[in-house]
Backbone as CSV, one residue per row, in Angstrom:
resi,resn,N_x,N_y,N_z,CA_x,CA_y,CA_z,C_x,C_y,C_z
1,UNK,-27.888,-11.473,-31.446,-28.221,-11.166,-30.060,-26.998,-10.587,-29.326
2,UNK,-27.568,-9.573,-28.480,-26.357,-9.305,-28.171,-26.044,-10.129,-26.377
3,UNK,-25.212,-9.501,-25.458,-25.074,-10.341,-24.214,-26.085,-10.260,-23.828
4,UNK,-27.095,-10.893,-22.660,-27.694,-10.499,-22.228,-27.922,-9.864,-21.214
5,UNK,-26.885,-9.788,-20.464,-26.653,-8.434,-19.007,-25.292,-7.998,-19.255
6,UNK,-25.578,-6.881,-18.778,-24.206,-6.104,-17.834,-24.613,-6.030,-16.513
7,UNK,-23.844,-6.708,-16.101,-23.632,-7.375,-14.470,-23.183,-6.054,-13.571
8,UNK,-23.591,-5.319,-12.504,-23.260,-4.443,-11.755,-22.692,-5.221,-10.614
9,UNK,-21.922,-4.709,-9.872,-21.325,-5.541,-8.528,-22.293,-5.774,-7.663
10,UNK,-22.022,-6.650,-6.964,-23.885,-6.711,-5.651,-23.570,-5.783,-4.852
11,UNK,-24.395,-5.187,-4.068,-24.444,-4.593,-3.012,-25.497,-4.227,-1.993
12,UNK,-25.772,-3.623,-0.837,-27.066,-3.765,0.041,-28.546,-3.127,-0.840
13,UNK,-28.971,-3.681,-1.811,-29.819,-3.067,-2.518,-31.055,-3.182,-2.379
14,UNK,-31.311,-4.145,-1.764,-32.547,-5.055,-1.138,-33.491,-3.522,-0.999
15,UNK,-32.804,-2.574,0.868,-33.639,-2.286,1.880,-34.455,-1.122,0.735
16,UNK,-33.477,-0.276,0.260,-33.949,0.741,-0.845,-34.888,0.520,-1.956
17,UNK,-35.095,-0.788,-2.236,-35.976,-1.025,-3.983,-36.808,-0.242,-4.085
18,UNK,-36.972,0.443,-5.739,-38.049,1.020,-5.212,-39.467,0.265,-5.710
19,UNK,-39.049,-1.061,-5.944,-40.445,-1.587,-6.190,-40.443,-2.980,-5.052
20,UNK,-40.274,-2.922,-4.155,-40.315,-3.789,-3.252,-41.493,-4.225,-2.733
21,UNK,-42.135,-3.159,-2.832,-43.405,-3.421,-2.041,-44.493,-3.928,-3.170
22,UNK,-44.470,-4.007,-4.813,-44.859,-4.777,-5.528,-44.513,-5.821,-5.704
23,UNK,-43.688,-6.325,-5.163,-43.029,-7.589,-5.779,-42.796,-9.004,-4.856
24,UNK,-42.577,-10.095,-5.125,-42.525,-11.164,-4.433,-42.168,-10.760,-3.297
25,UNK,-40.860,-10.485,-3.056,-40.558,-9.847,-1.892,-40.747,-8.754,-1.267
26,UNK,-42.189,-8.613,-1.310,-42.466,-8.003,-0.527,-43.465,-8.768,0.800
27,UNK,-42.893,-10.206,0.600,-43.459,-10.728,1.407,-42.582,-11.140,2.635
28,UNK,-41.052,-10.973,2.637,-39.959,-10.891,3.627,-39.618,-10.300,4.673
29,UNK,-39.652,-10.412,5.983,-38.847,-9.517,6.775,-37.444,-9.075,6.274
30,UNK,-36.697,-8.306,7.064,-35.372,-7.685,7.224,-34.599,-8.865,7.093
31,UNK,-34.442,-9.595,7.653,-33.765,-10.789,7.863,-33.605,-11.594,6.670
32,UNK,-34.546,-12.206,6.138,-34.960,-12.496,4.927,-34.216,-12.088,3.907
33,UNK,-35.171,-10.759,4.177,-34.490,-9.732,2.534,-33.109,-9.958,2.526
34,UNK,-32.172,-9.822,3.607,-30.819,-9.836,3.827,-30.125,-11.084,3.192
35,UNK,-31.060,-12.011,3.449,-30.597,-13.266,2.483,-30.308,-13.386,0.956
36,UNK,-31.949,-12.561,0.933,-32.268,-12.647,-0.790,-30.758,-11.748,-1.060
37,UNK,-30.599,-10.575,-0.464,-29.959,-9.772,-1.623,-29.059,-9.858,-1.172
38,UNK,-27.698,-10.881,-0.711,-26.577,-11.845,-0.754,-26.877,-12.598,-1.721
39,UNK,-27.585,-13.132,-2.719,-27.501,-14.280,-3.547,-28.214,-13.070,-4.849
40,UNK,-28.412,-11.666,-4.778,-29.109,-11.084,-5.794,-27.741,-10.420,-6.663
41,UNK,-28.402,-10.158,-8.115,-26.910,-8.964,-8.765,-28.360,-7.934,-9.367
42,UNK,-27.870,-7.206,-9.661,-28.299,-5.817,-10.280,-28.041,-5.582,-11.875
43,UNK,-28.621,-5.767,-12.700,-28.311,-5.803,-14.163,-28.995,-5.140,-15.194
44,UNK,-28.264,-4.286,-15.598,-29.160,-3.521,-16.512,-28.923,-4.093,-18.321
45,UNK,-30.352,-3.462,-18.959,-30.025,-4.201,-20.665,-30.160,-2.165,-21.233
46,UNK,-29.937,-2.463,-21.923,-29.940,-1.354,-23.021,-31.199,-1.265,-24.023
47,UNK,-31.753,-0.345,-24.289,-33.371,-0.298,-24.848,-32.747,-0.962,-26.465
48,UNK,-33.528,-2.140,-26.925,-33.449,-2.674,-27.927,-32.511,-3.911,-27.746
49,UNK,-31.915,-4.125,-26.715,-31.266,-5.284,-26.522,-32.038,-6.347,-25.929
50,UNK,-31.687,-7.647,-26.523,-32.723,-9.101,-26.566,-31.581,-10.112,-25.757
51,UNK,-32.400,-11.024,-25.230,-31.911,-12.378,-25.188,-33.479,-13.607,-25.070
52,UNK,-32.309,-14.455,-25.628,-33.915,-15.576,-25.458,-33.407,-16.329,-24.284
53,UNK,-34.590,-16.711,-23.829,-35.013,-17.566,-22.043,-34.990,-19.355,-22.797
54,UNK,-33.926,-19.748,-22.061,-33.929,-21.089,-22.438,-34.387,-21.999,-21.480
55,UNK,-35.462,-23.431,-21.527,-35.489,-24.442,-20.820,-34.253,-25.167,-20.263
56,UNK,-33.764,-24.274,-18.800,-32.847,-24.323,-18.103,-32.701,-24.239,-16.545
57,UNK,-33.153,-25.249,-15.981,-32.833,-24.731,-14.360,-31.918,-23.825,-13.973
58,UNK,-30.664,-23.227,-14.697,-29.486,-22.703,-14.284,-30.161,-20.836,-14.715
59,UNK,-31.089,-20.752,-15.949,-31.445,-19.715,-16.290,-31.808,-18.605,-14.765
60,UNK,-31.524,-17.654,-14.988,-32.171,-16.988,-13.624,-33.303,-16.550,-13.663
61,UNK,-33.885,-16.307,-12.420,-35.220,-15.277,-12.526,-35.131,-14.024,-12.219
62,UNK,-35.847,-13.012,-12.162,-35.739,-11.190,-12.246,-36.751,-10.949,-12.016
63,UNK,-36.449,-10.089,-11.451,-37.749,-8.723,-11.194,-37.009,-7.627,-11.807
64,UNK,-38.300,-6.817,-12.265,-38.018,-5.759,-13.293,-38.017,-4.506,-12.100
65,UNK,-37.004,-3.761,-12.220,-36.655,-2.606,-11.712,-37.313,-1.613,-12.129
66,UNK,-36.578,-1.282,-13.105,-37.406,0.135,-14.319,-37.240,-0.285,-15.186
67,UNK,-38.231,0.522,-16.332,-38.155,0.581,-17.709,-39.127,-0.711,-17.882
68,UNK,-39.175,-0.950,-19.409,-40.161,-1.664,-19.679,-39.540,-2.636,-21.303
69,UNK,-40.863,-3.843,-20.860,-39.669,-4.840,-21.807,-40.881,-5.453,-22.616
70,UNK,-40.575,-6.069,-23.811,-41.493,-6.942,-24.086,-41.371,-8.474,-24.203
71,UNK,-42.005,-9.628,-24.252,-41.834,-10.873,-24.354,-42.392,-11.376,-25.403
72,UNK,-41.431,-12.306,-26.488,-42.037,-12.364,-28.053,-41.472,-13.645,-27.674
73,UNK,-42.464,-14.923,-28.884,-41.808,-15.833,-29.105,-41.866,-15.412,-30.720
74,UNK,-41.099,-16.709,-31.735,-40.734,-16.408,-33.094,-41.248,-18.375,-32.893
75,UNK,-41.859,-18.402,-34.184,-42.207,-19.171,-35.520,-41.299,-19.782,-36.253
76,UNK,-40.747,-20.774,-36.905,-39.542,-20.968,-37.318,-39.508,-20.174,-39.029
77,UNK,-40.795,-19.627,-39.261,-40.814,-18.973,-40.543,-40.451,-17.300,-40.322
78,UNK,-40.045,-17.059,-39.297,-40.227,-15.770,-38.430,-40.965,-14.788,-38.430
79,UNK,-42.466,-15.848,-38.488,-43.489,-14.866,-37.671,-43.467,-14.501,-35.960
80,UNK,-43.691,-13.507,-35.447,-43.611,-13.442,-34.276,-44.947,-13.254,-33.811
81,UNK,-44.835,-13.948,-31.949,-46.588,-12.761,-31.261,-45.729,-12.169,-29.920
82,UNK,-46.084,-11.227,-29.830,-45.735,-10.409,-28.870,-46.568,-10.878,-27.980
83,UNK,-45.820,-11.569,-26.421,-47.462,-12.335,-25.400,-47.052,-11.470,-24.252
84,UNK,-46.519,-10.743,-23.967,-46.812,-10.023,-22.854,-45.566,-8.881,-22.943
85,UNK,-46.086,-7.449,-21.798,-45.409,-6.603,-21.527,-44.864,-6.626,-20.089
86,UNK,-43.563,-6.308,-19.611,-42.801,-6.484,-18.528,-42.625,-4.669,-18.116
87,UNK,-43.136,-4.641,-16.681,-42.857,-3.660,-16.269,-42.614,-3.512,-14.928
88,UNK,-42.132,-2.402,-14.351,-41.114,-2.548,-12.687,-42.120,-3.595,-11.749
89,UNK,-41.695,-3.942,-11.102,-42.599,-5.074,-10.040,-42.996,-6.080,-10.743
90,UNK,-42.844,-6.614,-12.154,-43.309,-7.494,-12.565,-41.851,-8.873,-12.590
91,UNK,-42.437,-9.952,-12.563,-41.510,-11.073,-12.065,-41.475,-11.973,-13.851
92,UNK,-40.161,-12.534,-13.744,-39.841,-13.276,-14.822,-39.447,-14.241,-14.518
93,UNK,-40.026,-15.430,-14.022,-39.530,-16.897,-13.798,-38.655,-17.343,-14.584
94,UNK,-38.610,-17.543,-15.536,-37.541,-18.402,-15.964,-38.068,-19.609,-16.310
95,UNK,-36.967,-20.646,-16.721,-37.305,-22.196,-16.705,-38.752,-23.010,-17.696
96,UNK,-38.937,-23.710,-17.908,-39.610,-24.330,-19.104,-40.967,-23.459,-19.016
97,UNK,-41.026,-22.368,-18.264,-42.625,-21.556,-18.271,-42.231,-20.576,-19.139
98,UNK,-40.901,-20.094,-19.488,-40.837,-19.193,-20.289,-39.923,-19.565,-21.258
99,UNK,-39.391,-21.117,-21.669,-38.669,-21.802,-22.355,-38.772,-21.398,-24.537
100,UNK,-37.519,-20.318,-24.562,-37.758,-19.726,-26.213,-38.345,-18.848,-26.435
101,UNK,-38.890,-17.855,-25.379,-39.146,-16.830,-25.486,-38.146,-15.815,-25.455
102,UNK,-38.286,-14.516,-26.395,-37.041,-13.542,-26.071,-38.027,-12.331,-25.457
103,UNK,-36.448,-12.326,-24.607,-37.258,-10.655,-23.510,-36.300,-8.988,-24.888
104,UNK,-37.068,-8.527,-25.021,-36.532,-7.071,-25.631,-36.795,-5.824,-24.790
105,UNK,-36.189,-4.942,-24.491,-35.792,-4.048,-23.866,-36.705,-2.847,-24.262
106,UNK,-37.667,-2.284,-24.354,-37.900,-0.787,-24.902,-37.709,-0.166,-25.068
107,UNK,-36.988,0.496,-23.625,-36.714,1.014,-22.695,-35.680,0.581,-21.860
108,UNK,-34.550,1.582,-21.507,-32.998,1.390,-20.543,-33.796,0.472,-19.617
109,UNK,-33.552,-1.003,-19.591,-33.855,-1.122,-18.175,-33.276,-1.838,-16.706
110,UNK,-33.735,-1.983,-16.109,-32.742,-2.540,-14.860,-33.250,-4.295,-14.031
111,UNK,-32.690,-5.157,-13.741,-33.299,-6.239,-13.446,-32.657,-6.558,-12.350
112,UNK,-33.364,-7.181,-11.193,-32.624,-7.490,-10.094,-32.831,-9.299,-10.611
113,UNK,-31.516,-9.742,-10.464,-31.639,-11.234,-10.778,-31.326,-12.174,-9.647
114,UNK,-31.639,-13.549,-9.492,-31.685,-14.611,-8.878,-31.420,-15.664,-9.483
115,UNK,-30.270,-16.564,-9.063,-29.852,-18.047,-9.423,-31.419,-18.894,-9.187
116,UNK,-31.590,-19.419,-10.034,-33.210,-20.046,-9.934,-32.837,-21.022,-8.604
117,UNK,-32.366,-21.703,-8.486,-31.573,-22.667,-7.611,-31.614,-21.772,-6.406
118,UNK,-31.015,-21.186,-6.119,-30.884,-20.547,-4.656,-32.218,-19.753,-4.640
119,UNK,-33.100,-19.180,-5.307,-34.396,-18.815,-5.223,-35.410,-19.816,-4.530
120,UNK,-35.124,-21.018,-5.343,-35.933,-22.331,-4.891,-35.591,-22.613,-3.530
121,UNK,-34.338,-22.306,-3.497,-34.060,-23.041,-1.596,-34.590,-21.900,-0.557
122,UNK,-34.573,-20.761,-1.059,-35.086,-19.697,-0.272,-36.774,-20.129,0.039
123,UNK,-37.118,-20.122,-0.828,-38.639,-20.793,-0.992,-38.948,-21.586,0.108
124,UNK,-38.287,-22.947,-0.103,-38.942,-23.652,0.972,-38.047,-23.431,1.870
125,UNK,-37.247,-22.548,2.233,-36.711,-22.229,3.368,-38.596,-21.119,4.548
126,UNK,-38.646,-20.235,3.408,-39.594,-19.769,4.062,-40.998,-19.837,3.227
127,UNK,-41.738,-20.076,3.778,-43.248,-20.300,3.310,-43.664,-19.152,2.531
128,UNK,-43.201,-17.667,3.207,-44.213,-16.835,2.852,-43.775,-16.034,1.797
129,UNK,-42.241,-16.608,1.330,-42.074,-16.306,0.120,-42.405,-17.488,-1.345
130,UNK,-42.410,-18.822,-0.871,-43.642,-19.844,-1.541,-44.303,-19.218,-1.840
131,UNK,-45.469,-19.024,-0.829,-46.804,-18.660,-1.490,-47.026,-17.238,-2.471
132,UNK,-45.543,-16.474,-2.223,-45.560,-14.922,-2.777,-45.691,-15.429,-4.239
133,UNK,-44.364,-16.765,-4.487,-43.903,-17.217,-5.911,-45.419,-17.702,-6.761
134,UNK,-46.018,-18.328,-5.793,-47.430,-18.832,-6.371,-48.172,-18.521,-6.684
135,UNK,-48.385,-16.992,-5.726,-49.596,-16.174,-5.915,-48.874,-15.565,-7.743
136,UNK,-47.758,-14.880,-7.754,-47.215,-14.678,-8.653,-47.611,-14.866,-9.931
137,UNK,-47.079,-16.382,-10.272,-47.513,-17.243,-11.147,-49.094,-17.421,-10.885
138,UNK,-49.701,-17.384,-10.117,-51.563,-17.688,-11.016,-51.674,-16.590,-11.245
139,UNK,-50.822,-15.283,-11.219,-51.623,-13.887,-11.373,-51.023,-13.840,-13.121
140,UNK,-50.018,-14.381,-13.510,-49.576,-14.447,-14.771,-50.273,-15.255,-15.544
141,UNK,-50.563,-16.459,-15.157,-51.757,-17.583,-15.760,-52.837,-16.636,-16.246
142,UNK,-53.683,-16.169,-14.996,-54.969,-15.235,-15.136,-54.830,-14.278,-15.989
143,UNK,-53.689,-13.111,-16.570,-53.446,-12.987,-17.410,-53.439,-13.091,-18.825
144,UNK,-52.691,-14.309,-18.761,-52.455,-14.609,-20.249,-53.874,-15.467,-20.577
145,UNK,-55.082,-15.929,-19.552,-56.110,-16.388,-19.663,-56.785,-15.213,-21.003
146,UNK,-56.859,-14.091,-19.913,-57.290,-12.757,-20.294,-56.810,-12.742,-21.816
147,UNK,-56.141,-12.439,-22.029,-55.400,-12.301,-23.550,-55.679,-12.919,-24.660
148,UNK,-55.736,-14.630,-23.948,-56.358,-15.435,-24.737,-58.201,-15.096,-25.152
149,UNK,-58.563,-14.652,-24.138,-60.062,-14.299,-24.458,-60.049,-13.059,-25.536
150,UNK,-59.453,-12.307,-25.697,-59.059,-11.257,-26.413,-58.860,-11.027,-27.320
151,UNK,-57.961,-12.410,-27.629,-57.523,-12.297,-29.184,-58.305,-13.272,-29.784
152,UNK,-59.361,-13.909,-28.818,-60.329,-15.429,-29.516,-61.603,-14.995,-29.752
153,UNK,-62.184,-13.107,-28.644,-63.322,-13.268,-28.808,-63.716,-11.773,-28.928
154,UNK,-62.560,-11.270,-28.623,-63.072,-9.486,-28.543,-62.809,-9.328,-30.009
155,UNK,-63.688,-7.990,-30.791,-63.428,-6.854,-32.053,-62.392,-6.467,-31.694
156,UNK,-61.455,-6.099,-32.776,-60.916,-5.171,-33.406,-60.566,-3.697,-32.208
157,UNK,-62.015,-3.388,-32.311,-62.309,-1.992,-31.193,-62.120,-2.300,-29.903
158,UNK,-62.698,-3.416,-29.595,-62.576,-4.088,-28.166,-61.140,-4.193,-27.790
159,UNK,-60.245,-4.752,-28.909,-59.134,-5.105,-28.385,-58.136,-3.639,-27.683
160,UNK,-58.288,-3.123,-28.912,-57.723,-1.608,-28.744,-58.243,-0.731,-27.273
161,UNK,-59.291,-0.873,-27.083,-59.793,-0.297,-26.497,-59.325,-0.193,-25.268
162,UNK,-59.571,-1.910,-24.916,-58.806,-2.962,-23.348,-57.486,-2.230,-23.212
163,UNK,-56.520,-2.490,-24.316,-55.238,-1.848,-24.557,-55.213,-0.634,-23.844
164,UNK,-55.823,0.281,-24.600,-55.370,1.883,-24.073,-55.764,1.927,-22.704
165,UNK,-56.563,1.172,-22.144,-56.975,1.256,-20.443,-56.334,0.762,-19.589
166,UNK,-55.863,-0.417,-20.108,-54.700,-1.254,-19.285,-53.521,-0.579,-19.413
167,UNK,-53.067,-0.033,-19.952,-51.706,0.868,-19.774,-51.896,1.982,-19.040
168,UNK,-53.158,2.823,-19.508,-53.004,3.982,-18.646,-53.210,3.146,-16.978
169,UNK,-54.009,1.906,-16.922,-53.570,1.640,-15.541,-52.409,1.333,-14.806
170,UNK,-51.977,0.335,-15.858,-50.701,-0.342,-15.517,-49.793,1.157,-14.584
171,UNK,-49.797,2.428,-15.824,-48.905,3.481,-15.518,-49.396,4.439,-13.938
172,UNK,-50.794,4.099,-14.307,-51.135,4.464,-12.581,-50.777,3.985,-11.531
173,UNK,-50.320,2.312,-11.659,-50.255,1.658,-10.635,-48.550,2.087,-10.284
174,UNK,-47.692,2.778,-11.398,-46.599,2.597,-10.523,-46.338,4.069,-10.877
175,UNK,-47.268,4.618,-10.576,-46.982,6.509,-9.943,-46.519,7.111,-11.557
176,UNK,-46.466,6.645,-12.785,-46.533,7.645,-13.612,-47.353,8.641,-14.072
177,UNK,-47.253,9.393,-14.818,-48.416,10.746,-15.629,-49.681,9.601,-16.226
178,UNK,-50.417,9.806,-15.996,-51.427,9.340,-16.652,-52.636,10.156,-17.672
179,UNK,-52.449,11.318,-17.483,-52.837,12.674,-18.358,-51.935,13.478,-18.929
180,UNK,-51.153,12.991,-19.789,-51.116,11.736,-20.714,-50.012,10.894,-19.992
181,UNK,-50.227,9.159,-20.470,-49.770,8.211,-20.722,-48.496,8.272,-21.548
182,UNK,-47.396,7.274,-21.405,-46.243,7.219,-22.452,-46.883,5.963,-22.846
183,UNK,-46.591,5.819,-24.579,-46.890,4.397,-25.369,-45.317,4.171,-25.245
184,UNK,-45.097,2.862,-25.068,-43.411,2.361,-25.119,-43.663,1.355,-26.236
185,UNK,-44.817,0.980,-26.970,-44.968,-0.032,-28.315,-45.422,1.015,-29.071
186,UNK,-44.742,0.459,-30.590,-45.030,1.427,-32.242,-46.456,0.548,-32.423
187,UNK,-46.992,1.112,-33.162,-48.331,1.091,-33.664,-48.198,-0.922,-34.266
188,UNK,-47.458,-1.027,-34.808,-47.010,-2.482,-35.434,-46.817,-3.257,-34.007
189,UNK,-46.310,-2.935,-33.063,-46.031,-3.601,-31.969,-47.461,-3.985,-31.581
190,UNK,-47.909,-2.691,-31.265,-49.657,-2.867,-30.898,-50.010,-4.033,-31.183
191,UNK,-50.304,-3.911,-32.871,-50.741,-4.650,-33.420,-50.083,-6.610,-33.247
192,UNK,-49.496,-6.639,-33.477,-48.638,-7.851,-32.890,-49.563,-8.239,-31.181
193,UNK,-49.300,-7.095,-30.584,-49.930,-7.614,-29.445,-51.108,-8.053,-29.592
194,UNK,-52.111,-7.793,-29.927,-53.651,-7.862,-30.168,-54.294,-8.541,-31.173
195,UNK,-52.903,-9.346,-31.972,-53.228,-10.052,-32.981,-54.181,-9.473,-34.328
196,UNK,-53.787,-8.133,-34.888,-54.181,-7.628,-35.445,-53.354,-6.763,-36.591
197,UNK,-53.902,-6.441,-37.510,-52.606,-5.709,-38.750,-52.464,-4.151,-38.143
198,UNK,-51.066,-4.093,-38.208,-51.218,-2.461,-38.397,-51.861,-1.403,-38.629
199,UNK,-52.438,-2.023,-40.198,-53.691,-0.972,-40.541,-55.322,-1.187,-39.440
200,UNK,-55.473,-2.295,-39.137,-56.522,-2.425,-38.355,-56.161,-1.080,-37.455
201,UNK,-55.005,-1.404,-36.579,-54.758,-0.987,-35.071,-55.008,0.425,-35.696
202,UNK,-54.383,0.653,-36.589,-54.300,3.009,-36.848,-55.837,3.038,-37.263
203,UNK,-56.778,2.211,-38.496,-58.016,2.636,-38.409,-58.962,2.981,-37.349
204,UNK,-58.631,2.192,-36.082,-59.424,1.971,-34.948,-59.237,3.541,-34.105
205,UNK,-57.668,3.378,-33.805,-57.244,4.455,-33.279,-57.759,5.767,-33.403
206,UNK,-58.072,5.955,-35.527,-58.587,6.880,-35.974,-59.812,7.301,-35.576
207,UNK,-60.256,6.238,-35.258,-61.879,6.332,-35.073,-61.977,6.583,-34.126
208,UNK,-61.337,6.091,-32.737,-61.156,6.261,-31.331,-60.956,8.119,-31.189
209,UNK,-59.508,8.619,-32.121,-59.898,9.695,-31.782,-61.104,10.885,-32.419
210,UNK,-61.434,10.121,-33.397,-62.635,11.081,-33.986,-63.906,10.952,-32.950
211,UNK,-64.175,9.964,-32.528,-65.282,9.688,-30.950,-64.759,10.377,-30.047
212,UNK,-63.610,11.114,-30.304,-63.301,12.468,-28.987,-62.887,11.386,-27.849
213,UNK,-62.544,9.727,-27.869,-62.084,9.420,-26.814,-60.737,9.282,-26.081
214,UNK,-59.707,9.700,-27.400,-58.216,9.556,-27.389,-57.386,10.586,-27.896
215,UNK,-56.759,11.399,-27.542,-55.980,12.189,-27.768,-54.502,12.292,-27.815
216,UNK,-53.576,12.043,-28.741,-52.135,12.000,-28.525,-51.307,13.381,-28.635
217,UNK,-50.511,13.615,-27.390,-49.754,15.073,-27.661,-48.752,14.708,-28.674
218,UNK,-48.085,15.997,-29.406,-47.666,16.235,-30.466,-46.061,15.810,-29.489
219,UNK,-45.308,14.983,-30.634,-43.893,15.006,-30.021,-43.156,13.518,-30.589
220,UNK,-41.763,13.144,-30.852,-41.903,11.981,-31.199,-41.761,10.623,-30.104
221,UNK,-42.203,10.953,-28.803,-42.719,9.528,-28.033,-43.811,10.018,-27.877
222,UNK,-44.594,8.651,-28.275,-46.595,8.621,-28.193,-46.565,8.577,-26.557
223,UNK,-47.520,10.086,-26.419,-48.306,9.978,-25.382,-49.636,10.303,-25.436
224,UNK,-50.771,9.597,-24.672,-51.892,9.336,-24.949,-52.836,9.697,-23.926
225,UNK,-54.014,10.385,-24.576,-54.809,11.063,-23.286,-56.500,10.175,-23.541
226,UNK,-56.886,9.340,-22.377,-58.225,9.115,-22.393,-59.181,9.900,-22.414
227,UNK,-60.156,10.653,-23.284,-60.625,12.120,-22.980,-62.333,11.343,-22.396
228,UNK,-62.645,9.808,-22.242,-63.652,9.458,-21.692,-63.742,7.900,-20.998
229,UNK,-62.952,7.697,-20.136,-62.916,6.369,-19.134,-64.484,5.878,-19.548
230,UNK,-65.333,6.761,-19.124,-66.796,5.573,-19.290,-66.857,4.638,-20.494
231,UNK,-67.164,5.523,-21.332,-67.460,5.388,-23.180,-66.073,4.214,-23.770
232,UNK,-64.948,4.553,-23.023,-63.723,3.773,-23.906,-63.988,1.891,-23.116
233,UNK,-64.371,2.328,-21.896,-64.417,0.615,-20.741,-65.603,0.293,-21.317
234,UNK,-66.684,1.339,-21.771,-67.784,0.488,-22.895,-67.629,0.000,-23.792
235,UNK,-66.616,0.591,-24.489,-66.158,-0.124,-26.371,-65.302,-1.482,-25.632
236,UNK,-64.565,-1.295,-24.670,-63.708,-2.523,-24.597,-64.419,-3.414,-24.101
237,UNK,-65.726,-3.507,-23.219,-66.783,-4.678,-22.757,-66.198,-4.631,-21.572
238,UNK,-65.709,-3.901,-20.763,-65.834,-3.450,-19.391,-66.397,-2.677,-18.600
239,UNK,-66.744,-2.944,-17.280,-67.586,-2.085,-16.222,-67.060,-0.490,-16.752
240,UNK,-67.908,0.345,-16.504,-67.652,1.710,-16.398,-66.847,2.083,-14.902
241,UNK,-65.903,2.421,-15.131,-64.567,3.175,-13.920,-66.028,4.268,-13.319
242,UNK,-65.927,3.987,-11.605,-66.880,4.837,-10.923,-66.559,6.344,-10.929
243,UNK,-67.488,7.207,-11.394,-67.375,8.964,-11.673,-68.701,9.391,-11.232
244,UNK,-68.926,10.274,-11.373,-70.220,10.665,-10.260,-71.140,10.674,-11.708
245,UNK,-70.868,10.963,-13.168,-71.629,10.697,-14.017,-71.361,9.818,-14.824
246,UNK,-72.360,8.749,-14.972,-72.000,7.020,-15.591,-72.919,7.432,-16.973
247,UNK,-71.960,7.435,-17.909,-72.564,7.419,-19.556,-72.047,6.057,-20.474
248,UNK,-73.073,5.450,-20.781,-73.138,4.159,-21.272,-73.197,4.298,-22.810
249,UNK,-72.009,3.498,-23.774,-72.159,3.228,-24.863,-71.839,2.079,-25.218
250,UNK,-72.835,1.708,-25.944,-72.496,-0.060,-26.716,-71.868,0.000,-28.260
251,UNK,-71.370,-0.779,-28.483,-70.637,-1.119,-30.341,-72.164,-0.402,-31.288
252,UNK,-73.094,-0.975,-30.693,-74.144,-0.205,-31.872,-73.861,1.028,-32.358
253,UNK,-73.291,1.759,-31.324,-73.348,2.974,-31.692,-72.340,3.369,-32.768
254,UNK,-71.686,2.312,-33.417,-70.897,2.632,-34.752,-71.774,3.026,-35.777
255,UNK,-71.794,4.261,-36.246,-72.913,4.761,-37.268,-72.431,4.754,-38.420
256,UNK,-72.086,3.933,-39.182,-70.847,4.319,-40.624,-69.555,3.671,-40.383
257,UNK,-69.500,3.485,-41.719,-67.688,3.081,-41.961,-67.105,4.360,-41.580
258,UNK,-66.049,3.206,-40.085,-64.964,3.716,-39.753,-65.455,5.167,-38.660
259,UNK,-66.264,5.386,-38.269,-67.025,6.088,-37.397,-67.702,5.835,-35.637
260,UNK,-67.432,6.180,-34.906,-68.325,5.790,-33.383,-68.570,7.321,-33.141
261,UNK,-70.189,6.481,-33.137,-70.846,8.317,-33.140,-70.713,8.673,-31.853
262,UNK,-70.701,10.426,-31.783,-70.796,10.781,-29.885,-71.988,10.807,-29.195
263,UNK,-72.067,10.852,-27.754,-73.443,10.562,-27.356,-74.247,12.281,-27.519
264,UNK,-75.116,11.956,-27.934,-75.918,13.701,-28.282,-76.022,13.816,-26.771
């Protein structure tokens, strides 16, 4: 492992964030904020650099700036599961909720950090960053609820499917290209995520793009084009995204090994 930050000097970084308005604090006045970011540092990791989160009150917490991270625990046989992806506005508590998990880097990225301790006193100093921390945490619970349903009850196709939609959202929600999408996980990563083999994840894919629903431009970072929101939120067992024309497909429509036929 290598360190786990390079520490930047503090400075007025608060008023500028540019994910402020996603994030806990965005529940602070001026005043406030002024507090938080006297007790904040600025720290960036290097894409591929790890540390593991220990059951530690002293551990800090972060919000993710830029770039994008993943969260793995390890097996003592060193199997791993990849349980979640970290991206700007997203919050990392710390402390026995994330106790042996390692954060990995993807992607250059940047973390604004907090002494858990002086976070906590800020807290019940003001309420309405409490309830920010809370809302926080059940939105991560609800989550990993999600996931759990996913890997206990969705196909193969389903899983993949959820996947490619939730990213191209995720990437909507914080102003990237979404025609096409950047993948920041290798096909094995995928797979790890979704609790599935490699070969599953590329057969599916295959099939995904032979159903004309996925398209990747040529280049070596995967970027990924939805060529049908309705048809793909159908394979994954979600509502159809509202378009002025709603075309409905169910799993039946797998006609053959390794095939999802198109709608005539």
């Amino acid at each position: 492992m290598e360190r786990p930050f390079f520490i930047a000097p503090r400075g007025r970084r608060c008023p500028g964030c540019p994910v402020r308005a996603c994030t806990v604090c965005s529940s602070l006045d001026p005043d406030q904020l002024a507090e938080l970011d006297a007790v904040a540092s600025y720290r960036k990791l290097m894409a591929g650099q790890a540390f593991v989160l220990e059951d530690d009150d002293n551990m800090p917490v972060a919000n993710v700036l830029s770039g994008q991270l993943k969260v793995s625990r390890a097996l003592s046989d060193g199997r791993t599961q990849l349980m979640r992806l970290l991206r700007p506005g997203d919050f990392m508590p710390g402390g026995h909720i994330t106790s042996g998990v390692t954060i990995t880097a993807l992607t250059a990225s940047s973390l604004c950090v907090v002494p858990r301790h002086l976070l906590d006193e800020l807290a019940r100093k003001h309420p309405a960053l409490e309830k920010a921390l809370r809302t926080e945490l059940e939105t991560e619970i609800a989550d990993a609820q999600d996931h759990l349903m996913a890997l206990g009850r969705m196909t193969a196709v389903e899983r993949v499917a959820n996947f490619f939609l939730r990213e191209r959202t995720h990437a909507a929600r914080l102003g990237e290209n979404t025609d096409p999408f950047t993948l920041y996980l290798t096909r094995a990563e995928i797979a790890d995520y979704l609790g599935l083999t490699t070969e599953t994840v590329s057969r599916v894919i295959t099939r995904l793009k032979n159903a004309g629903l996925l398209r990747f431009e040529p280049g070596r970072i995967a970027r990924a084009n939805i060529l049908d929101l309705d048809r793909l939120a159908a394979l994954a067992g979600l509502p159809p995204p509202a378009r002025e024309e709603q075309r409905r497909v169910t799993l039946s429509q797998l006609d053959g090994p390794g095939r999802i036929s198109r709608p005539s």
